[in-house]
N, C-alpha and C positions, 0 to 999 in steps of 0.2 A: 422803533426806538429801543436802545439796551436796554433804559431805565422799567421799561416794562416787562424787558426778557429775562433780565438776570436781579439777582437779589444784589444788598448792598456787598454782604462779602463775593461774589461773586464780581462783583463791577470793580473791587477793590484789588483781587486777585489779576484781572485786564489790563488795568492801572499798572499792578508790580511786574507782569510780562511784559508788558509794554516796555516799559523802560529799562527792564534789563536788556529787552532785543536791541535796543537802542544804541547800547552800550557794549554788548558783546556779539550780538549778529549781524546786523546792518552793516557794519564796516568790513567784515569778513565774508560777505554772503555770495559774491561776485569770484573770491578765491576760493570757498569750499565747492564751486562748481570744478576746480582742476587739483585739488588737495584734500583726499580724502584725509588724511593723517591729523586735521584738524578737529574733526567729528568727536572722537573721545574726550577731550579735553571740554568741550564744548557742552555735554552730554553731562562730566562730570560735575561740571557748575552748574548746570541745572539742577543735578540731582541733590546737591548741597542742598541748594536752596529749596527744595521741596518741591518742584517744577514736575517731578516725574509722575511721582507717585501719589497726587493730588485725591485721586478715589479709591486710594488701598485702603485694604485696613490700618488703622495703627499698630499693631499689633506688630507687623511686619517691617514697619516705617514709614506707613501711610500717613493721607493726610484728612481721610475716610468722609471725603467732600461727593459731591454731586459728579456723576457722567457731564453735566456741562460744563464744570472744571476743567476736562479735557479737551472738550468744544472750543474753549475758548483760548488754550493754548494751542489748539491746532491752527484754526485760525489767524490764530496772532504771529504765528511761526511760517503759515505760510504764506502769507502779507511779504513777507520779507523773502522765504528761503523756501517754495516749496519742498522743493528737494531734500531739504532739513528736515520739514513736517513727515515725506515720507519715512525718513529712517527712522524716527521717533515714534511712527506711525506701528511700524514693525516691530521694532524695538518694546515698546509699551502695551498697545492695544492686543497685539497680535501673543508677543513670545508672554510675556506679563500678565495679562489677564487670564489667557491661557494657565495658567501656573495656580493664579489665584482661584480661576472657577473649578479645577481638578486638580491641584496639586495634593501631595498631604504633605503634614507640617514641616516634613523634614522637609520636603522638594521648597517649600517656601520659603524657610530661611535658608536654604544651600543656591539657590537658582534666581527668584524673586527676588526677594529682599537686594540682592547686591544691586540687580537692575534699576529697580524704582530707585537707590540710592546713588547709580551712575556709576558705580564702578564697572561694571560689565555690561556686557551689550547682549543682547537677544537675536533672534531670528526665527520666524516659522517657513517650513519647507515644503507645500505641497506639489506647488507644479511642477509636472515634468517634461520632457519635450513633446510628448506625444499625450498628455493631460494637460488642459490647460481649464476652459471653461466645464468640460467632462472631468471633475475631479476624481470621482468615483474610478475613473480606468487607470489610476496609478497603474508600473508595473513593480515600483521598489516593492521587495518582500522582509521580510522577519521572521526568520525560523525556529523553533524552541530548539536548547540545545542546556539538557538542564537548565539553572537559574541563570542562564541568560540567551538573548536572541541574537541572530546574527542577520546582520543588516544589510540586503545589497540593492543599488540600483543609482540613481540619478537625479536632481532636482536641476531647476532651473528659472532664472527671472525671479531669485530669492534676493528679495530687501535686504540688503546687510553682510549678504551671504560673505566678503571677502574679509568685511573688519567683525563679525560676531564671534563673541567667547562661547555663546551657546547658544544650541539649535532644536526646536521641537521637529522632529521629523515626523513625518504619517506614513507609514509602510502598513502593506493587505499584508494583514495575520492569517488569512482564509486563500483557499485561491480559487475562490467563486468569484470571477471579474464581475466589475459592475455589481457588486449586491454591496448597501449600505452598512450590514453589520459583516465586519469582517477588515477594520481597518483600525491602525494602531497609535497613537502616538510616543514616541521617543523621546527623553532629553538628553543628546549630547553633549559636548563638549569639545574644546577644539583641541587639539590635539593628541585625540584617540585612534590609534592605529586603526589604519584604513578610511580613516575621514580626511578627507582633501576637498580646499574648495579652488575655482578657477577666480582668476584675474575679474578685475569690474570690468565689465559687459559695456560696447559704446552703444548709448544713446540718445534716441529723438532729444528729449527730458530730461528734469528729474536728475540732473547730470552731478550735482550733492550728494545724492543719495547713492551709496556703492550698490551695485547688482548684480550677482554671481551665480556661478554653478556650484552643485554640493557633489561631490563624489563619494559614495559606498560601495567599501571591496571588504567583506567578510568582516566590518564592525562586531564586535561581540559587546553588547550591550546588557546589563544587570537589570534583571530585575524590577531595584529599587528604580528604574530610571522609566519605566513605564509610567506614563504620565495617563490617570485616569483610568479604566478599567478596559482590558484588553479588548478588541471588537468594536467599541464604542467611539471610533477617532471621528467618520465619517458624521453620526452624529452631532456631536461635541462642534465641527468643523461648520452643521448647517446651523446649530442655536446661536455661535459665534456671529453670522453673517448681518445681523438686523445690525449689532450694535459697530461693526464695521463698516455697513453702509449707511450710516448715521455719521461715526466721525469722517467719515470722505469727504462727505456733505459739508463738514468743519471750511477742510483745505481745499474744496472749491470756493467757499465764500469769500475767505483769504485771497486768494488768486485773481477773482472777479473784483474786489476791493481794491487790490494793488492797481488791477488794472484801469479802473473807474481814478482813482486818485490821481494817474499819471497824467488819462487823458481832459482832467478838468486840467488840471495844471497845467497843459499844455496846450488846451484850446483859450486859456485867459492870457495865453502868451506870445502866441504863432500869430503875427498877421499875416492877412493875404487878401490883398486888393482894397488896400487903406479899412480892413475890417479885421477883427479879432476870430480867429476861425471858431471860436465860441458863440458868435454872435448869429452863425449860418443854421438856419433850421436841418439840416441833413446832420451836421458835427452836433447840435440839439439832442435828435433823436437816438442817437447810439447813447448819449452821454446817460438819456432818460431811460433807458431799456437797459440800461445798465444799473442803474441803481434801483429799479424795480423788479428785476431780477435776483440784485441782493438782498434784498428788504423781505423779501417775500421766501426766498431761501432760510437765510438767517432766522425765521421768523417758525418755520417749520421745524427748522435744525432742531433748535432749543424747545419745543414740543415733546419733541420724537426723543429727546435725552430725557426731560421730564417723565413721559410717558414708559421707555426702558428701566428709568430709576427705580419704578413701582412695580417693575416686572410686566411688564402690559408685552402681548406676543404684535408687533410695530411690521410682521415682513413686508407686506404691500407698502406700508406708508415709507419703511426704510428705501425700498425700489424705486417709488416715486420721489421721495428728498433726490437717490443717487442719478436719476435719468436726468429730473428737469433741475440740479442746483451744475451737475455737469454740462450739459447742454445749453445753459447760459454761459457757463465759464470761457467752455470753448470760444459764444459766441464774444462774450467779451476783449479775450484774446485777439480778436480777427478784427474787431473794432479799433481796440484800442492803436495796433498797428498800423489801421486804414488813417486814425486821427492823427497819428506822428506821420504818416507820409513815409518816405523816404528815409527818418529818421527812425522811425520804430521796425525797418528792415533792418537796421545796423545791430551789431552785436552789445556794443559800445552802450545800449539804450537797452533800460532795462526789459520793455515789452517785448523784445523778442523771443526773451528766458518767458515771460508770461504763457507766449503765446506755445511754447514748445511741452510749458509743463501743463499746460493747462489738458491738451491732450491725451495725459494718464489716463484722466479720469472717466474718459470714455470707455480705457478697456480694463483699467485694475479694481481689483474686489466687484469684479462683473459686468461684462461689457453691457452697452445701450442695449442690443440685441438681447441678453437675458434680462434684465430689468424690465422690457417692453414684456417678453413672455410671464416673466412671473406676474405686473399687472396685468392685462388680460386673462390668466389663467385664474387669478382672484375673480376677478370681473364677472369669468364666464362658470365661476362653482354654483 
């Protein structure tokens, strides 16, 4: 039950997302899947309203609350729009906090500060075609050239990459492949010679969420735009991963919610063979496996934010939220479709979008396959 997960301003904060999504994403959600041009606008009012930057500091224009503050805009955001949750996901979690655990002050109010307030959009850049789960085998490089580096290579399957004003890149400083120290992070900007991004990327999912190629041809990058201490990106990128497999964990719950809500409604509605298909123990059983799958999710989620808030090192426990709260999601998706029948094959019906985004979450911020390794590899120290 929330009332035991979240504190009263917290329950209060659900409440005010709630009903701004009500009013401003709900009705839009179904056309930011084919209109990206809506996203900024969207993003902006958020940020007014303090939506973004909920566990900044104030200092910056935070609103220096709880890691579950975020959980539960995630959630709430992806109830309705994963696809949304992702770019906010990127946008916030990734480019944003990024900024705030390494920036310095200048980099925070020139870079940060606009984002959490919605003016500008973010992006982090590490994969690349030939890097994907092997992060470390980047080939992008940065080479000193006096006080500034010059940047060349490739990204790919970057969150935001078509609509963001700025970009953290990770280029090897070193050209020890595969060694940990020896990787860098950048803040660009967009429209600096030699930065070009490609067109949104079609796919499975997530089809809200723009996703692009980054292109580097001889960037010359200052200095002051080294974000955090040269060498140190790799790092920075594994301390990052707990508190990003934690809010994943958000927008499966969301997703598996959206999809639990459809198929109650629609099992208290469908007859078939003078019965309410609610009343049939098989349409029962997904319906139950479904809400104990959220329950128990959800339940861990806000743990593991609790538990990050106090600096607690969470990576197994963040692996297991991301295997089993995804692993239900999916399963929820493939349910809820089975419960509409014929009708949650159609496009028209929102469990299709469920069922298509709910699939992310198996391979982004680290597929089942590394999560399954990283427990066991705790398991067996």
């Amino acid at each position: 039950m929330l009332i035991e997960l979240l504190t009263p301003d917290e329950l209060l904060l659900k409440d005010s997302i709630r009903k701004f999504f009500a009013k401003e994403l709900e009705p839009i959600a179904e056309e930011l899947e084919k209109d990206h041009a809506l996203l900024p606008g969207l993003i902006r009012k958020m940020g007014e309203l303090g939506f973004l930057g909920t566990f900044f500091p104030e200092e910056y224009g935070g609103n220096n609350l709880s890691l579950a503050s975020r959980a539960i805009i995630g959630e709430e955001t992806a109830r309705l729009s994963a696809g949304f949750d992702i770019t906010l996901f990127a946008d916030i979690i990734l480019f944003a906090r990024a900024q705030m655990n390494h920036g310095t002050h200048e980099q925070k109010e020139k870079y940060m500060r606009p984002v959490i307030e919605g003016k500008k959009i973010g992006a982090l850049a590490i994969t690349e075609p030939d890097a994907g789960s092997d992060a470390l085998g980047i080939k992008t490089t940065a080479t000193k050239d006096g006080d500034y580096y010059i940047l060349n290579g490739s990204k790919t399957f970057i969150t935001n990459a078509p609509i963001a004003d700025y970009f953290a890149i990770l280029a090897r400083t070193s050209r020890e492949e595969s060694k940990i120290k020896g990787g860098t992070f950048y803040i660009l900007e967009r429209g600096m010679k030699g930065l070009e991004t490609g067109p949104p990327l079609e796919k499975l999912g997530m089809r809200s969420s723009p996703t692009g190629q980054v292109f580097l041809n001889d960037v010359r990058v200052h200095k002051d735009q080294v974000l955090g201490t040269i060498g140190d990106g790799f790092k920075y990128m594994m301390e990052a991963l707990d508190v990003e497999r934690i809010m994943e964990g958000a927008s499966t719950v969301g997703i598996a919610q959206a999809c639990y809500e459809a198929s109650v409604k629609y099992a208290q509605e469908r007859v078939c063979f003078g019965r309410r298909i609610g009343d049939y123990q098989m349409i029962q059983e997904k319906i139950a496996e479904m809400a104990v799958g959220i329950e128990l999710s959800r339940n861990y989620l806000y743990q593991l934010c609790r538990a990050a808030d106090q600096g607690m090192k969470v990576s197994r426990e963040a692996s297991i939220l991301k295997l089993y709260s995804s692993t239900i999601t999916m399963k929820a998706g493939v349910d809820a479709v089975q419960i509409l029948g014929g009708y949650g094959y159609m496009e028209e019906y929102k469990v299709a979008r469920y069922f298509r985004d709910a699939k992310h979450h198996e391979i982004g911020a680290g597929t089942t396959e590394i999560q399954k390794m990283i427990i066991a590899r705790e398991a067996l120290k």
